[in-house]
C-alpha positions in Angstrom: 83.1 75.6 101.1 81.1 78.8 101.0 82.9 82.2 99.4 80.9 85.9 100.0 82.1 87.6 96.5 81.9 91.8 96.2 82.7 93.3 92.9 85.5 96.2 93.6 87.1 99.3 92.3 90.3 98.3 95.1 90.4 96.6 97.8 93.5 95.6 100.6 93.8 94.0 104.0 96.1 94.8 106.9 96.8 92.1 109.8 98.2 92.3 113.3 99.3 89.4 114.8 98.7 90.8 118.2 96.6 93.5 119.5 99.9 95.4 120.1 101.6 95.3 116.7 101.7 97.6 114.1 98.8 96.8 111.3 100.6 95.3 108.2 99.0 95.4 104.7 99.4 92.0 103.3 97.3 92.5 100.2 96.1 94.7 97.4 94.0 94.3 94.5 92.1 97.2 91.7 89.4 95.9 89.9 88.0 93.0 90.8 86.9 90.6 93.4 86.7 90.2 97.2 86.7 86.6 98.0 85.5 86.1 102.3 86.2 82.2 102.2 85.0 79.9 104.5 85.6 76.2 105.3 83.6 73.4 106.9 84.4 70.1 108.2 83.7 68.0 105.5 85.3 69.9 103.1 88.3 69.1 100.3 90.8 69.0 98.0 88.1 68.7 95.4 85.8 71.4 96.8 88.7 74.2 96.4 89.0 73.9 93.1 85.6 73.7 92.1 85.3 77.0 94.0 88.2 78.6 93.0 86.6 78.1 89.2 83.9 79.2 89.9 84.9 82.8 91.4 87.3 82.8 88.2 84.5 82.2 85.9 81.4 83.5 87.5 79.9 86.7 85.3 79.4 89.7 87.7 81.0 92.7 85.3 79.3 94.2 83.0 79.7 93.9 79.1 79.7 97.0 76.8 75.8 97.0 77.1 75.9 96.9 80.8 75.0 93.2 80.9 76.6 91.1 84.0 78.7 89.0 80.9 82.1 88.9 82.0 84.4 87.2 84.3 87.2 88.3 86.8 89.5 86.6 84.0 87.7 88.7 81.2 88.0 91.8 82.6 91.4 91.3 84.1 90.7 91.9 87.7 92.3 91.0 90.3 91.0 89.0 93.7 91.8 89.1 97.2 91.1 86.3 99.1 90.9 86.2 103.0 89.7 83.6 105.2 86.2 83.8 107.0 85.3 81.0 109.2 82.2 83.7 110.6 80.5 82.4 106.9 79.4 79.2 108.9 78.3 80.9 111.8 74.7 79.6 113.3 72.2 82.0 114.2 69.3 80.1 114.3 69.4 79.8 118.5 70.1 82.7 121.0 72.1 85.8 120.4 75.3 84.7 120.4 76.3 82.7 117.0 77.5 79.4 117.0 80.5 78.6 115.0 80.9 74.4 115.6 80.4 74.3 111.9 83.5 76.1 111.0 86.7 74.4 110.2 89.7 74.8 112.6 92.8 76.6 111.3 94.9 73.5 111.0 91.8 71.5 108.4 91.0 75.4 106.5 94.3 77.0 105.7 95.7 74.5 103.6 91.9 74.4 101.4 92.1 78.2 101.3 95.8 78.1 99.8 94.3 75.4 97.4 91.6 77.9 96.5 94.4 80.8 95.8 96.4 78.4 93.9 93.4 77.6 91.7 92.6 81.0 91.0 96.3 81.8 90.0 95.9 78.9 87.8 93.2 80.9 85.9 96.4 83.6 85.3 94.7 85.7 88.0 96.8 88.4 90.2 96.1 87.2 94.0 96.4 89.0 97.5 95.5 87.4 100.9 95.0 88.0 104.2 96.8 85.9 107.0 95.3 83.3 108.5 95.2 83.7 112.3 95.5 87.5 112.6 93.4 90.0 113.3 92.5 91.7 110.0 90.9 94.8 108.6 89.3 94.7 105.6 88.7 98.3 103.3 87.0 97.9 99.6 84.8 100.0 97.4 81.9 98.1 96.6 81.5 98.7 92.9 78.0 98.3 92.2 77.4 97.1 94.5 78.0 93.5 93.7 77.7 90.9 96.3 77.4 87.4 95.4 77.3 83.8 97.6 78.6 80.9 96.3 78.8 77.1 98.1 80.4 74.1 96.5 
């Protein structure tokens, strides 16, 4: 599993089913983290929760020196976590990118609710987007912050 991480002052995502619905915001968050999350083949159970850990504890605010010390947890942030099977795109031939590596829906949406479900564990407020939908995602960078993470 891959997750792109960027530290926010708020973030939220809207969804349309259809190109002719209305867009529908289906999460918010303040401070904290955007979560992109993406899912491979061989991915589990197993890998879920070592990522959702890992965006719960990783240390990307700043203490009272300014030092990156603190956790989403420490700092009581919030995360919003939406699906990204375009994290296991291949670019490496051509100029049009390759996604063969990317889960399908029916193998990645169950691993990303495992994921949210971990990160709730960690007493962590959680918004999503909706897995297939079109979405539009609006943050404020605050930093900015972007991390990768693989497990």
């Amino acid at each position: 599993m891959r997750a792109l991480l960027q530290r926010v002052s708020r973030a939220r995502v809207t969804s349309r089913a259809s190109a002719d619905d209305a867009p529908v915001e289906t999460g918010r968050i303040g401070h904290g983290l955007v979560a992109l999350v993406g899912v491979t083949h061989t991915d589990d159970a197993a890998g879920a929760s070592r990522l959702a850990d890992r965006i719960a504890t990783l240390r990307i605010f700043e203490d009272d020196e300014g030092a990156m010390n603190r956790s989403v947890v420490e700092v009581g942030g919030g995360v919003l976590v939406v699906s990204q099977f375009t994290l296991y795109a291949d670019t490496r031939k051509g100029r049009r990118p390759s996604f063969v590596a990317a889960a399908r829906p029916e193998q990645a949406e169950p691993l990303v609710a495992l994921v949210v479900d971990g990160l709730r564990r960690h007493g962590l407020d959680v918004a999503t987007g909706r897995f297939r939908t079109s979405m539009e995602v609006e943050l404020i960078n605050d930093g900015p912050v972007t991390v990768s993470l693989e497990v």
